[in-house]
DOKE-874673 format. One record per atom (N, C-alpha, C): residue number from 1; residue in one letter; chain; atom name; x, y, z. Coordinates in pm, 1 decimal. Example, Ala and Ser with C-alpha at 12.3 -4.5 7.8 and 13.67 -1.06 7.14 Angstrom:
<nodes>
<node lonu="1" zase="A" domar="A" drenlo="N" px="1319.0" py="-569.0" pz="780.0"/>
<node lonu="1" zase="A" domar="A" drenlo="CA" px="1230.0" py="-450.0" pz="780.0"/>
<node lonu="1" zase="A" domar="A" drenlo="C" px="1320.0" py="-330.0" pz="780.0"/>
<node lonu="2" zase="S" domar="A" drenlo="N" px="1285.0" py="-225.0" pz="708.0"/>
<node lonu="2" zase="S" domar="A" drenlo="CA" px="1367.0" py="-106.0" pz="714.0"/>
<node lonu="2" zase="S" domar="A" drenlo="C" px="1290.0" py="3.0" pz="787.0"/>
</nodes>
This chain:
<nodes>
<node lonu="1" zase="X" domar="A" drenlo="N" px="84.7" py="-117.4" pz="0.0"/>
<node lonu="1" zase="X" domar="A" drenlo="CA" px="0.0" py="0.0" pz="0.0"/>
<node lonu="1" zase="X" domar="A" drenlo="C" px="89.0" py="123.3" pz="0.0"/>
<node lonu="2" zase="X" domar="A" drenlo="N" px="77.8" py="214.0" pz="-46.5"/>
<node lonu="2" zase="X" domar="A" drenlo="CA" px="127.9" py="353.1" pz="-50.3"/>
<node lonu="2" zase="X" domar="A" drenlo="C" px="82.0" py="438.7" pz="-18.1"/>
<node lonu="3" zase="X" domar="A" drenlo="N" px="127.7" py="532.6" pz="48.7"/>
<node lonu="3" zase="X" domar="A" drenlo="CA" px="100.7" py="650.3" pz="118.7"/>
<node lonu="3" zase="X" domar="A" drenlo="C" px="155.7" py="782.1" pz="117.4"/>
<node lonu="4" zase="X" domar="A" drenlo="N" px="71.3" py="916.5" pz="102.3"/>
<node lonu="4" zase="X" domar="A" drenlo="CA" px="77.0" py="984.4" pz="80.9"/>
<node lonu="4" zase="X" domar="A" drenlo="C" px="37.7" py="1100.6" pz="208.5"/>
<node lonu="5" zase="X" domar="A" drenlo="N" px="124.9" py="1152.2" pz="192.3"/>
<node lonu="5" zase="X" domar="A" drenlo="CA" px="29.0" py="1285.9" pz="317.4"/>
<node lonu="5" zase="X" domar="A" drenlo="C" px="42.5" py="1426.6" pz="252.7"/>
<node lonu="6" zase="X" domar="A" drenlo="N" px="-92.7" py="1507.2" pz="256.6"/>
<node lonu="6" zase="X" domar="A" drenlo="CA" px="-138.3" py="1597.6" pz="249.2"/>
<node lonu="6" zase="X" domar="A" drenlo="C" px="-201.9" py="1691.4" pz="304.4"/>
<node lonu="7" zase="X" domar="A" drenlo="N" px="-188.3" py="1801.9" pz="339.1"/>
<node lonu="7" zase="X" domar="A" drenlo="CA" px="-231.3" py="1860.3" pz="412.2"/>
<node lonu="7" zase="X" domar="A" drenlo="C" px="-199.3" py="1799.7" pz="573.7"/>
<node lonu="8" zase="X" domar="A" drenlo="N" px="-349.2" py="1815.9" pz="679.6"/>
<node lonu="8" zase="X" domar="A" drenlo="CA" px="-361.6" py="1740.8" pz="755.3"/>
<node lonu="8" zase="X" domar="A" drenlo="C" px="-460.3" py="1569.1" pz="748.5"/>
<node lonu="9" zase="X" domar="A" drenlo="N" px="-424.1" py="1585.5" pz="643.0"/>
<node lonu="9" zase="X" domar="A" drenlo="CA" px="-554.4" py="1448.6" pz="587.3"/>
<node lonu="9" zase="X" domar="A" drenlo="C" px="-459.1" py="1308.4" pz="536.3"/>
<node lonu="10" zase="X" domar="A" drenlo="N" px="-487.9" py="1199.9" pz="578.2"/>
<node lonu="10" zase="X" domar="A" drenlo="CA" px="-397.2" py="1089.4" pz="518.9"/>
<node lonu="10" zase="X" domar="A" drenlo="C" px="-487.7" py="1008.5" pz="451.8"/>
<node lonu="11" zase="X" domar="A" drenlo="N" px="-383.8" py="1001.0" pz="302.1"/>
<node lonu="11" zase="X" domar="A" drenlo="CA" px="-421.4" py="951.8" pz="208.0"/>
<node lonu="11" zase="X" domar="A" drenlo="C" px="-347.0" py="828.5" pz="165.6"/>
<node lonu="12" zase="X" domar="A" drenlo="N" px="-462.6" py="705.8" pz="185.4"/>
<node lonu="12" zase="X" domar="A" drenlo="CA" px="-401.5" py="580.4" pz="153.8"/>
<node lonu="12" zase="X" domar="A" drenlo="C" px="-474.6" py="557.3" pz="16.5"/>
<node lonu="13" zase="X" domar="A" drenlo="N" px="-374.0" py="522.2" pz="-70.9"/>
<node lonu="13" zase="X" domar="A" drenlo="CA" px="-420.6" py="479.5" pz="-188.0"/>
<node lonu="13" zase="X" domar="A" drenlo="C" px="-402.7" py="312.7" pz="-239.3"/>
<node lonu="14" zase="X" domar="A" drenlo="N" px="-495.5" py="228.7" pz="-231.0"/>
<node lonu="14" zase="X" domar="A" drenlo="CA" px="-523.2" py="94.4" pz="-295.4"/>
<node lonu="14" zase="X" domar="A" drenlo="C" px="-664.1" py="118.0" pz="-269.2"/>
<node lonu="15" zase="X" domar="A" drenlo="N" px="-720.0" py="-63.0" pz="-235.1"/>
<node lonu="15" zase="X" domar="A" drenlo="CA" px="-803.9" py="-114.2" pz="-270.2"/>
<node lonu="15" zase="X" domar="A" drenlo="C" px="-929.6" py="-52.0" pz="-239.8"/>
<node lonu="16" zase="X" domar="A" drenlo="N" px="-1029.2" py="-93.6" pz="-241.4"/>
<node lonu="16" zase="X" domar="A" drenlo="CA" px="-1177.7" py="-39.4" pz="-163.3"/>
<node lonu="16" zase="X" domar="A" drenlo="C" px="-1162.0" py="-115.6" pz="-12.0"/>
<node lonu="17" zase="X" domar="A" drenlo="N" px="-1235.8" py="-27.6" pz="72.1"/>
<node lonu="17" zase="X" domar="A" drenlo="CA" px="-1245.5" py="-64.5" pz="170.9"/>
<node lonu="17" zase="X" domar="A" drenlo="C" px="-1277.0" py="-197.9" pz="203.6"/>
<node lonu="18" zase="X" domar="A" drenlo="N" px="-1183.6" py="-252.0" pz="308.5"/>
<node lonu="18" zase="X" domar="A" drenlo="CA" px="-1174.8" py="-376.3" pz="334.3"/>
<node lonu="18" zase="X" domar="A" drenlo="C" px="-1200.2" py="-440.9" pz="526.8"/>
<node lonu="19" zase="X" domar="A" drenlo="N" px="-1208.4" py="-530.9" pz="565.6"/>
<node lonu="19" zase="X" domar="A" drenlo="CA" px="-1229.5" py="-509.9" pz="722.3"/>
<node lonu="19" zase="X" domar="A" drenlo="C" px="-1100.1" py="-470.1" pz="795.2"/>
<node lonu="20" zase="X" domar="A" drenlo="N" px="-972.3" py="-457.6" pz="684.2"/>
<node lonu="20" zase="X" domar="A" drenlo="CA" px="-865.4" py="-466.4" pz="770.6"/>
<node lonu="20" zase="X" domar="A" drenlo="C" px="-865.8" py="-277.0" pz="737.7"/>
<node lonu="21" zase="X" domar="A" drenlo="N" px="-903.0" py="-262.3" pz="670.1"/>
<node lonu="21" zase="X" domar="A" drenlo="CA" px="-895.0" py="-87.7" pz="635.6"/>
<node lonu="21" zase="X" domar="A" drenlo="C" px="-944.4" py="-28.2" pz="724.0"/>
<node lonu="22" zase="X" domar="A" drenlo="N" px="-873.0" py="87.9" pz="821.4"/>
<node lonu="22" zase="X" domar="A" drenlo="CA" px="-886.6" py="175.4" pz="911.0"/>
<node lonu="22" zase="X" domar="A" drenlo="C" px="-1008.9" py="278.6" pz="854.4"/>
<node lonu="23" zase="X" domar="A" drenlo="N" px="-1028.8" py="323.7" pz="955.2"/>
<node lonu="23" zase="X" domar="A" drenlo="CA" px="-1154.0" py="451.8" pz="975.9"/>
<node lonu="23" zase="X" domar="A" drenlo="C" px="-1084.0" py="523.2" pz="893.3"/>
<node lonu="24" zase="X" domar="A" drenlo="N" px="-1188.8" py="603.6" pz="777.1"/>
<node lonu="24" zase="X" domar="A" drenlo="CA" px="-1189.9" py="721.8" pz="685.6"/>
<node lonu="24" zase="X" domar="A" drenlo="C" px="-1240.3" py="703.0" pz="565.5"/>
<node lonu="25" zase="X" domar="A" drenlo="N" px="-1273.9" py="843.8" pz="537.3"/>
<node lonu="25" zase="X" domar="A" drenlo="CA" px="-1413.8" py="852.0" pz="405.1"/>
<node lonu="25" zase="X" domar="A" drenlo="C" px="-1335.5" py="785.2" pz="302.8"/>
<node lonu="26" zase="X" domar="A" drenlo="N" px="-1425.8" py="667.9" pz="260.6"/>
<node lonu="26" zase="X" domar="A" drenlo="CA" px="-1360.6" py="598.0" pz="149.7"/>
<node lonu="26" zase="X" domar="A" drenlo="C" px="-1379.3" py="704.3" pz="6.1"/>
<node lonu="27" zase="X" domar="A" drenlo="N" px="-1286.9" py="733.8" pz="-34.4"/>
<node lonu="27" zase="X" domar="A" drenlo="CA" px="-1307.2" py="813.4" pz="-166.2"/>
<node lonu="27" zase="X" domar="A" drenlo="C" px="-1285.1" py="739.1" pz="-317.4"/>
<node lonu="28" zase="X" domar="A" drenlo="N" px="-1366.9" py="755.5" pz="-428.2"/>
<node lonu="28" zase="X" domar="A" drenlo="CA" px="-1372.8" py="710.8" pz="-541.7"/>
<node lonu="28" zase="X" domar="A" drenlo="C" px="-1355.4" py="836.0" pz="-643.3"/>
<node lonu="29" zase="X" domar="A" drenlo="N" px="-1251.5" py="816.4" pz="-724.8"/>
<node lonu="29" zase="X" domar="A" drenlo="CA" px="-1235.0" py="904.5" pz="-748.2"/>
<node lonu="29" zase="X" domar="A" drenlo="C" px="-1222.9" py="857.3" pz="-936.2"/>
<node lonu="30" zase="X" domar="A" drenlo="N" px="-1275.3" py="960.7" pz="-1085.3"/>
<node lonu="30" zase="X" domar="A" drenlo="CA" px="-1295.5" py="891.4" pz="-1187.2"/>
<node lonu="30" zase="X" domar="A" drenlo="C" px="-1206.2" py="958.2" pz="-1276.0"/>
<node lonu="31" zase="X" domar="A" drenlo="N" px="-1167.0" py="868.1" pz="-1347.5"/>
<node lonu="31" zase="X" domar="A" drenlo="CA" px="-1074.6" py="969.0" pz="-1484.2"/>
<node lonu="31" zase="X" domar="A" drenlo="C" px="-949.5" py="1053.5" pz="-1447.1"/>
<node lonu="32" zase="X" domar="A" drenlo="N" px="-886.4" py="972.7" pz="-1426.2"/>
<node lonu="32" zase="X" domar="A" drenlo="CA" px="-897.8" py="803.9" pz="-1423.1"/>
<node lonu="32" zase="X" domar="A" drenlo="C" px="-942.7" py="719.1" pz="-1288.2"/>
<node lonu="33" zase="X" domar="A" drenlo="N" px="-964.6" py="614.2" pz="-1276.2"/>
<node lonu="33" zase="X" domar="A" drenlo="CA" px="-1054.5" py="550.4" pz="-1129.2"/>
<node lonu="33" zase="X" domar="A" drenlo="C" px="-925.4" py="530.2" pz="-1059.4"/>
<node lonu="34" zase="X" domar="A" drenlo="N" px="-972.3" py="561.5" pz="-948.8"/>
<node lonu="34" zase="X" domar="A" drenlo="CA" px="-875.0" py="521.7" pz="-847.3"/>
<node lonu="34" zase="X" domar="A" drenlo="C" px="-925.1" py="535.7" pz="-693.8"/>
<node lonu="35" zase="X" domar="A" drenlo="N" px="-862.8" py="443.9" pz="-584.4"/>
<node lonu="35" zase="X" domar="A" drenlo="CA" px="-950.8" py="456.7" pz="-482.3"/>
<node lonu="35" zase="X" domar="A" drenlo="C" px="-855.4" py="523.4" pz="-373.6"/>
<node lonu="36" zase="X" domar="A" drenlo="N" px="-911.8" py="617.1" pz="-283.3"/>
<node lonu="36" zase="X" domar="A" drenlo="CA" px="-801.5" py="702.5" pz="-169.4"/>
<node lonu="36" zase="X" domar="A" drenlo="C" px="-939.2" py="635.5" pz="-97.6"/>
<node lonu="37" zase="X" domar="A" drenlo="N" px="-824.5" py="656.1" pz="78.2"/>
<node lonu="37" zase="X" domar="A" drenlo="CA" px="-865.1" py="665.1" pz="207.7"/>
<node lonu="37" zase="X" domar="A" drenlo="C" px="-838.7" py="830.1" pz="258.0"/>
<node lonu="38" zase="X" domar="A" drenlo="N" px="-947.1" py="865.4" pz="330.6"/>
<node lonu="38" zase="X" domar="A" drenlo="CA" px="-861.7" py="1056.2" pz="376.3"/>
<node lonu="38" zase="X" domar="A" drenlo="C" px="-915.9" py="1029.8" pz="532.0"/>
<node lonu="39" zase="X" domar="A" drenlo="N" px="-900.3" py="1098.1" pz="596.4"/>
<node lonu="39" zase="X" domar="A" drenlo="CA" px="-888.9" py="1040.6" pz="765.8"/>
<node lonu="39" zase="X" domar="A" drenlo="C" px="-1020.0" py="1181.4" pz="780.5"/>
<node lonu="40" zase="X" domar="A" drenlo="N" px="-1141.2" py="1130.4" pz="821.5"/>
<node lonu="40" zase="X" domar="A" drenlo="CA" px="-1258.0" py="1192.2" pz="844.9"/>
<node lonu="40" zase="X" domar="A" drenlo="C" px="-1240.8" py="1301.6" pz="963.2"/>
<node lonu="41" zase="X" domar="A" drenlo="N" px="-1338.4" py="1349.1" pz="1042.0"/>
<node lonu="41" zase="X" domar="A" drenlo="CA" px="-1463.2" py="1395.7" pz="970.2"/>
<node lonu="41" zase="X" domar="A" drenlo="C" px="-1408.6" py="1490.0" pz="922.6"/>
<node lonu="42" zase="X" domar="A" drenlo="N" px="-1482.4" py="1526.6" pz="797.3"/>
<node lonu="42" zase="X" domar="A" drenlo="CA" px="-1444.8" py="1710.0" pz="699.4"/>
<node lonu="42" zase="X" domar="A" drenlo="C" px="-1581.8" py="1707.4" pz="621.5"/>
<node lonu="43" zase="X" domar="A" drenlo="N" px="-1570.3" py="1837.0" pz="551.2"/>
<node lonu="43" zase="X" domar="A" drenlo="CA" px="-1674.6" py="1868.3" pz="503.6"/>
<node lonu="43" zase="X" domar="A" drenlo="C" px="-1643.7" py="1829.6" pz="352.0"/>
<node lonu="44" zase="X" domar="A" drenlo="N" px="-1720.9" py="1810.5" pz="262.5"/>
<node lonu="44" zase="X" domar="A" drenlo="CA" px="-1661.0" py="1836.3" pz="103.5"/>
<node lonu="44" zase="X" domar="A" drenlo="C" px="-1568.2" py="1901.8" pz="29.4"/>
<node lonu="45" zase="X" domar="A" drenlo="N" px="-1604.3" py="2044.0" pz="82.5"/>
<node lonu="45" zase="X" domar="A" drenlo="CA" px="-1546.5" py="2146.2" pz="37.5"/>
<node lonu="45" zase="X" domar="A" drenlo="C" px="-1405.0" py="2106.3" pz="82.1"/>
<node lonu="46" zase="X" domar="A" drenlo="N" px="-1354.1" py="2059.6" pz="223.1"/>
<node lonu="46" zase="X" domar="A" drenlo="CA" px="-1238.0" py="2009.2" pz="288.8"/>
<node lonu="46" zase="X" domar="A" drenlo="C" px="-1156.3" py="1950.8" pz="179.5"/>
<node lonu="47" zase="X" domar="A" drenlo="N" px="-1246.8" py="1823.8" pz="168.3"/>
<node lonu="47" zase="X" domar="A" drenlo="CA" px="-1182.0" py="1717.6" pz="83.2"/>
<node lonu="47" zase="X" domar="A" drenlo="C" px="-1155.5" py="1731.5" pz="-46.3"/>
<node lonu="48" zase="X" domar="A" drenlo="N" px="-1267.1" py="1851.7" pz="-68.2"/>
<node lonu="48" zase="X" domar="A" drenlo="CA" px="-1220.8" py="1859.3" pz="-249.9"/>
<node lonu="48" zase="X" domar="A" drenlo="C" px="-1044.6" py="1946.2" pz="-242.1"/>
<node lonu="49" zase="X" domar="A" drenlo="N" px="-1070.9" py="2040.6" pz="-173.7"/>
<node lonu="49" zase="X" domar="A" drenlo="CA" px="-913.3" py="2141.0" pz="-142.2"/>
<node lonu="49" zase="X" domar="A" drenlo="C" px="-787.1" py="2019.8" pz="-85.3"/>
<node lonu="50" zase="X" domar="A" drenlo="N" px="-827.5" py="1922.1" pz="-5.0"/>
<node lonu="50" zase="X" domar="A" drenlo="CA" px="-713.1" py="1814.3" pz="-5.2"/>
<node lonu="50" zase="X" domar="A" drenlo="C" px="-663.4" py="1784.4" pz="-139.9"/>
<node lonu="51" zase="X" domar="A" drenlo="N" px="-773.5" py="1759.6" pz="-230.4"/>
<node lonu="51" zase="X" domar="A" drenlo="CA" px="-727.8" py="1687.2" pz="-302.1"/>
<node lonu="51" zase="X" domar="A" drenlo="C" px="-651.2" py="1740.1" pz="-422.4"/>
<node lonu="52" zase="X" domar="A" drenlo="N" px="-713.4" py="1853.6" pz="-373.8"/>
<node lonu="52" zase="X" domar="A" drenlo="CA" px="-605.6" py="1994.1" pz="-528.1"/>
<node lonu="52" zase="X" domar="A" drenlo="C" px="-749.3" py="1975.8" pz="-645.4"/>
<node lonu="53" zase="X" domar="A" drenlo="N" px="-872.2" py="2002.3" pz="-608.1"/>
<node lonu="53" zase="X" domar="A" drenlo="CA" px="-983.8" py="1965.5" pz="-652.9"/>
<node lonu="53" zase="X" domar="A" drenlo="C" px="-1054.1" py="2130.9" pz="-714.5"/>
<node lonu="54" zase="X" domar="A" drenlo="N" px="-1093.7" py="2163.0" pz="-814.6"/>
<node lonu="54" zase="X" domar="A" drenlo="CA" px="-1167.3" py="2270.6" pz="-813.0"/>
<node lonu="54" zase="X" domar="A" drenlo="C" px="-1318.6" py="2215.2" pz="-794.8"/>
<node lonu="55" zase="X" domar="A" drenlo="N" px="-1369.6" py="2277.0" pz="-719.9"/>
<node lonu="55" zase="X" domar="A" drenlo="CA" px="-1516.2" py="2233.2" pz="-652.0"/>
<node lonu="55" zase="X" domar="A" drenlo="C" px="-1651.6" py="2243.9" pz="-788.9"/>
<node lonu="56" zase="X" domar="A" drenlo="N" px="-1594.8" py="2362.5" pz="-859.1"/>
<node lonu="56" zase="X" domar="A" drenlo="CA" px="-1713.4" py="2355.8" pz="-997.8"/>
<node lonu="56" zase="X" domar="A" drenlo="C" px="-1674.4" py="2276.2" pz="-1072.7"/>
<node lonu="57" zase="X" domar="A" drenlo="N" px="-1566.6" py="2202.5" pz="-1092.8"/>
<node lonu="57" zase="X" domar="A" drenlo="CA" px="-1533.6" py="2071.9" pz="-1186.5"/>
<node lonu="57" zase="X" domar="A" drenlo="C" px="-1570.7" py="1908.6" pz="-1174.1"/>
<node lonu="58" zase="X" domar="A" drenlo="N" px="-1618.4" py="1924.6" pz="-1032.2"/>
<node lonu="58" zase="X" domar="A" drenlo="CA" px="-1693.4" py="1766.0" pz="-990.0"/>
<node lonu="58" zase="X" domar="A" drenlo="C" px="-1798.3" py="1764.8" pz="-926.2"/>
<node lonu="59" zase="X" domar="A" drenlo="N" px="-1838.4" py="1654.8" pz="-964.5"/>
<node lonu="59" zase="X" domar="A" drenlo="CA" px="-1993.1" py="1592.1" pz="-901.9"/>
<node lonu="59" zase="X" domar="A" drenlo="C" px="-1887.1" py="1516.0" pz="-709.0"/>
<node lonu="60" zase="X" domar="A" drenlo="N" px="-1983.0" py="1509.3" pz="-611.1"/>
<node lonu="60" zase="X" domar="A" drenlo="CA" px="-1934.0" py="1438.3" pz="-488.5"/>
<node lonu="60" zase="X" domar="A" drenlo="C" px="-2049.9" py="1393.6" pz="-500.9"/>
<node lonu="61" zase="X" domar="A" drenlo="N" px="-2138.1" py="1228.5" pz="-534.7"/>
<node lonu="61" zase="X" domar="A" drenlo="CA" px="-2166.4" py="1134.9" pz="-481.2"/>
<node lonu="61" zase="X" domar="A" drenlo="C" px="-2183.9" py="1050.2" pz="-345.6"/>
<node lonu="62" zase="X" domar="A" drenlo="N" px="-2231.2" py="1063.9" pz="-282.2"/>
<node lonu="62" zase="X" domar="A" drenlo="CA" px="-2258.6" py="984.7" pz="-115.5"/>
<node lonu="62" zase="X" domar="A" drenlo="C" px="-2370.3" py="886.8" pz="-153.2"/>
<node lonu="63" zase="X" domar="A" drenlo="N" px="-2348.5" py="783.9" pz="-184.9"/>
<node lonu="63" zase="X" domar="A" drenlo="CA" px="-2436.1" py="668.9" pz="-217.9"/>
<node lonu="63" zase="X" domar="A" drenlo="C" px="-2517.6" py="676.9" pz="-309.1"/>
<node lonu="64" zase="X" domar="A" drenlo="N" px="-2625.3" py="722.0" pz="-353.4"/>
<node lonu="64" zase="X" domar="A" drenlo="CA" px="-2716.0" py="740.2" pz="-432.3"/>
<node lonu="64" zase="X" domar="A" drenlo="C" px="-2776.8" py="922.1" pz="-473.8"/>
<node lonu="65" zase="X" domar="A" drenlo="N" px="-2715.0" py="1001.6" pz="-359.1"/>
<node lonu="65" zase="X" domar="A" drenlo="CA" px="-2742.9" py="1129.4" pz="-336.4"/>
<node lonu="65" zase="X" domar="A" drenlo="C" px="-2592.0" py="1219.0" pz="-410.0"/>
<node lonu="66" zase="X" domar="A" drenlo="N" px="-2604.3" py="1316.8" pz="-481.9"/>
<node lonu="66" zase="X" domar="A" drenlo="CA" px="-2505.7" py="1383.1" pz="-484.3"/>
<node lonu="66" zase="X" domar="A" drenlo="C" px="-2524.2" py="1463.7" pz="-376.3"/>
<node lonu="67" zase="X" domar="A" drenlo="N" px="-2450.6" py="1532.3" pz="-354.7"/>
<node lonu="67" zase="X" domar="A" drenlo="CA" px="-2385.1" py="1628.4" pz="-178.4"/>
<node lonu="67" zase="X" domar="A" drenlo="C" px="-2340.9" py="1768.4" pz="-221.3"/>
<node lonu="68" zase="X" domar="A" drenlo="N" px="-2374.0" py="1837.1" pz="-141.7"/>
<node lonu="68" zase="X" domar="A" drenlo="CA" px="-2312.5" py="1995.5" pz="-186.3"/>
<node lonu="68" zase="X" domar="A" drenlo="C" px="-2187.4" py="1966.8" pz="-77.9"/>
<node lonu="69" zase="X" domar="A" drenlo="N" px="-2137.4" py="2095.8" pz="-141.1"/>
<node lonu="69" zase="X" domar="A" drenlo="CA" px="-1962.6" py="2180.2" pz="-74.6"/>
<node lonu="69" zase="X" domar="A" drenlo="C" px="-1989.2" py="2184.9" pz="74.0"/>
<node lonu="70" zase="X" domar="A" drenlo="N" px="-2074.4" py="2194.3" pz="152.2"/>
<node lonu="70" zase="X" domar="A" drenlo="CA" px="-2106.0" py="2182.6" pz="284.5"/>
<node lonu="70" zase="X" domar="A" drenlo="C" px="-2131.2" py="2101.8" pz="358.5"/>
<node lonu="71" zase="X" domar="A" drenlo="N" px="-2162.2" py="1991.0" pz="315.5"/>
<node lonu="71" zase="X" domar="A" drenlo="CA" px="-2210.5" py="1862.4" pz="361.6"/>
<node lonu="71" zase="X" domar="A" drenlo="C" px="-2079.3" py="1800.0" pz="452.4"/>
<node lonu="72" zase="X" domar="A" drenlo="N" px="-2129.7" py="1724.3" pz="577.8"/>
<node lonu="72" zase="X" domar="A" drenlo="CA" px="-2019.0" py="1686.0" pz="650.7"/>
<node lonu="72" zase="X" domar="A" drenlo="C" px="-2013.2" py="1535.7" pz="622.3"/>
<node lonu="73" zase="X" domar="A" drenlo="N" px="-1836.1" py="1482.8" pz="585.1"/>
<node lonu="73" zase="X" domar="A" drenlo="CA" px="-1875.7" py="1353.8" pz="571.5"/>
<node lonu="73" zase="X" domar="A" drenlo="C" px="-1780.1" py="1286.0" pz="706.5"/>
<node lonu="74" zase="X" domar="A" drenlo="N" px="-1846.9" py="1166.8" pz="696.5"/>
<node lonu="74" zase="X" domar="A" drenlo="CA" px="-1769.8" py="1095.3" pz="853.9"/>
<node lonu="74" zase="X" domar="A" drenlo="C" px="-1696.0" py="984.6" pz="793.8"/>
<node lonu="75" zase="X" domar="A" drenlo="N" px="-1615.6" py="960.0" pz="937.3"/>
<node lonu="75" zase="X" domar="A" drenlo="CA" px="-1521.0" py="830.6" pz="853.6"/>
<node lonu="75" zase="X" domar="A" drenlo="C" px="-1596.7" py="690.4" pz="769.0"/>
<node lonu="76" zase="X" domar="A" drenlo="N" px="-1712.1" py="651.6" pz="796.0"/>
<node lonu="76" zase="X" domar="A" drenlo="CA" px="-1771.1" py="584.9" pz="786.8"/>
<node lonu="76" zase="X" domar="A" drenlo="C" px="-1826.6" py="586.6" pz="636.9"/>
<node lonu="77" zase="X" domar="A" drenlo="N" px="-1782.9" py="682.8" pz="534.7"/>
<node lonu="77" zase="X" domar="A" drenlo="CA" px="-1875.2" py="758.6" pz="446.5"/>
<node lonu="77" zase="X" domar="A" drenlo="C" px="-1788.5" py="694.7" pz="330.6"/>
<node lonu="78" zase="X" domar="A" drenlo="N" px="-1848.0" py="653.1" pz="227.5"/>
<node lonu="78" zase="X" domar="A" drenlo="CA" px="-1800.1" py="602.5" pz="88.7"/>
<node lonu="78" zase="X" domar="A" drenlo="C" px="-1868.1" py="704.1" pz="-16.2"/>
<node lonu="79" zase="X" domar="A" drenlo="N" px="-1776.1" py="784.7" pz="-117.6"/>
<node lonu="79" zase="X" domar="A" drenlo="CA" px="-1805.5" py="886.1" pz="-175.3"/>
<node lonu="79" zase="X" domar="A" drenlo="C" px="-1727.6" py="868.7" pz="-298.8"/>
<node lonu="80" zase="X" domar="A" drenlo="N" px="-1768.4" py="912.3" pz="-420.0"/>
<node lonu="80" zase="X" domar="A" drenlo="CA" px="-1734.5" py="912.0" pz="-574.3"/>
<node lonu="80" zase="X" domar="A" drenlo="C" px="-1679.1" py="1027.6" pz="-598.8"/>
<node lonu="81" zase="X" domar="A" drenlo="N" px="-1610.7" py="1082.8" pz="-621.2"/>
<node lonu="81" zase="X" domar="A" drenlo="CA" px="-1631.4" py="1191.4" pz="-759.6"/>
<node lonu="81" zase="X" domar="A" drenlo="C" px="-1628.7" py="1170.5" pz="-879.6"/>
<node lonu="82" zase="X" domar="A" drenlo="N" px="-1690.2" py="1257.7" pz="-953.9"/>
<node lonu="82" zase="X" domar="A" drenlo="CA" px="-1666.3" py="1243.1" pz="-1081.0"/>
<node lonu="82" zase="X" domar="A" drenlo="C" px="-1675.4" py="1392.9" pz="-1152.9"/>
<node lonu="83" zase="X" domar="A" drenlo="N" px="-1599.4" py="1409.1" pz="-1255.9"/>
<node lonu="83" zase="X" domar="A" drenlo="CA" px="-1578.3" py="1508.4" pz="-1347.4"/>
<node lonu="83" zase="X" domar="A" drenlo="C" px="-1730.3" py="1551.3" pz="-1383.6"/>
<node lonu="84" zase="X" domar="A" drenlo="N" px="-1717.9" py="1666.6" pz="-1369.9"/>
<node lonu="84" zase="X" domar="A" drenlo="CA" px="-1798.5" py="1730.1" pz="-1436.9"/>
<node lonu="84" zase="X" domar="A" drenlo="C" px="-1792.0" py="1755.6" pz="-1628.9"/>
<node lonu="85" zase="X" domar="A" drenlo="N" px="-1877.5" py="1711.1" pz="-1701.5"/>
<node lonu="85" zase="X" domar="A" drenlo="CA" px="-1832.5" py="1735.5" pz="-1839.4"/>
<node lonu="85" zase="X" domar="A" drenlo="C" px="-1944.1" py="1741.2" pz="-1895.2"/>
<node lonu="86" zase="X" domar="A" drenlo="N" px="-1927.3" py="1865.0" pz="-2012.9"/>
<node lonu="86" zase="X" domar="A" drenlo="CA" px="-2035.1" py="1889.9" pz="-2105.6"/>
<node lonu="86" zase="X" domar="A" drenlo="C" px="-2002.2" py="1921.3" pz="-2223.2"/>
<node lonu="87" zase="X" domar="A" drenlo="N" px="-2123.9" py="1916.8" pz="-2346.2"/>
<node lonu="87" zase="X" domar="A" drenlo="CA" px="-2082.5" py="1935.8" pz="-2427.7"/>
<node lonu="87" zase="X" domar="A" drenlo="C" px="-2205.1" py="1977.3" pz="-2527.3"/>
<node lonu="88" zase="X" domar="A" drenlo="N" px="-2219.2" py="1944.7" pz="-2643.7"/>
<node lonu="88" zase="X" domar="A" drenlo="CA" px="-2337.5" py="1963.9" pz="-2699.8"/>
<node lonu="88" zase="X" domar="A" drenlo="C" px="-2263.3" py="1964.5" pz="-2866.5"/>
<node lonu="89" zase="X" domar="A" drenlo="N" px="-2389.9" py="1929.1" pz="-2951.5"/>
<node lonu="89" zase="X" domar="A" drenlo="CA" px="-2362.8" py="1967.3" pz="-3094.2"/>
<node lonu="89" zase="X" domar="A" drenlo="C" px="-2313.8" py="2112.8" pz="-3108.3"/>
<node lonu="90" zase="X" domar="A" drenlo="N" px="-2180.4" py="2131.0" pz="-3206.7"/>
<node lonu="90" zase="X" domar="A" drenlo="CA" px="-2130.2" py="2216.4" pz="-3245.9"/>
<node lonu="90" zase="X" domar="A" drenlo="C" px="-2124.9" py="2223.7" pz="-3372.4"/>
</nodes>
């Protein structure tokens, strides 16, 4: 496993959460996929700035609900992002 530290937030990067995997918001992250651990509680907005994230460029996902910039997540919390992208006939 490899590890990274940022900020005040620790970021373990492998698998999806497992029983041997310690407390913190499991993060999913797309384009490319990849899975981080960040050491809870924070708010979105927190986690997007950990991550070197601009907040109008992604969707945050919490199970079935997307989440605004305010929302508090706990260690317990499994969360997506994904890119924001649009487009249309040109």
């Amino acid at each position: 496993m490899v590890r990274a530290e940022r900020f005040a937030a620790e970021i373990v990067v492998g698998p999806a959460r497992s029983a041997e995997s310690g407390p913190g918001v499991n993060v999913v992250l797309r384009n490319p996929r990849r899975e981080i651990q960040v050491s809870g509680p924070m708010t979105v907005g927190a986690l997007l700035a950990h991550l070197d994230l601009v907040p109008e460029s992604v969707l945050v996902i919490r199970g079935d609900t997307l989440v605004t910039h305010d929302a508090r997540l706990t260690d317990d919390d499994d969360v997506e992002i994904r890119p924001v992208i649009s487009g249309g006939a040109g």
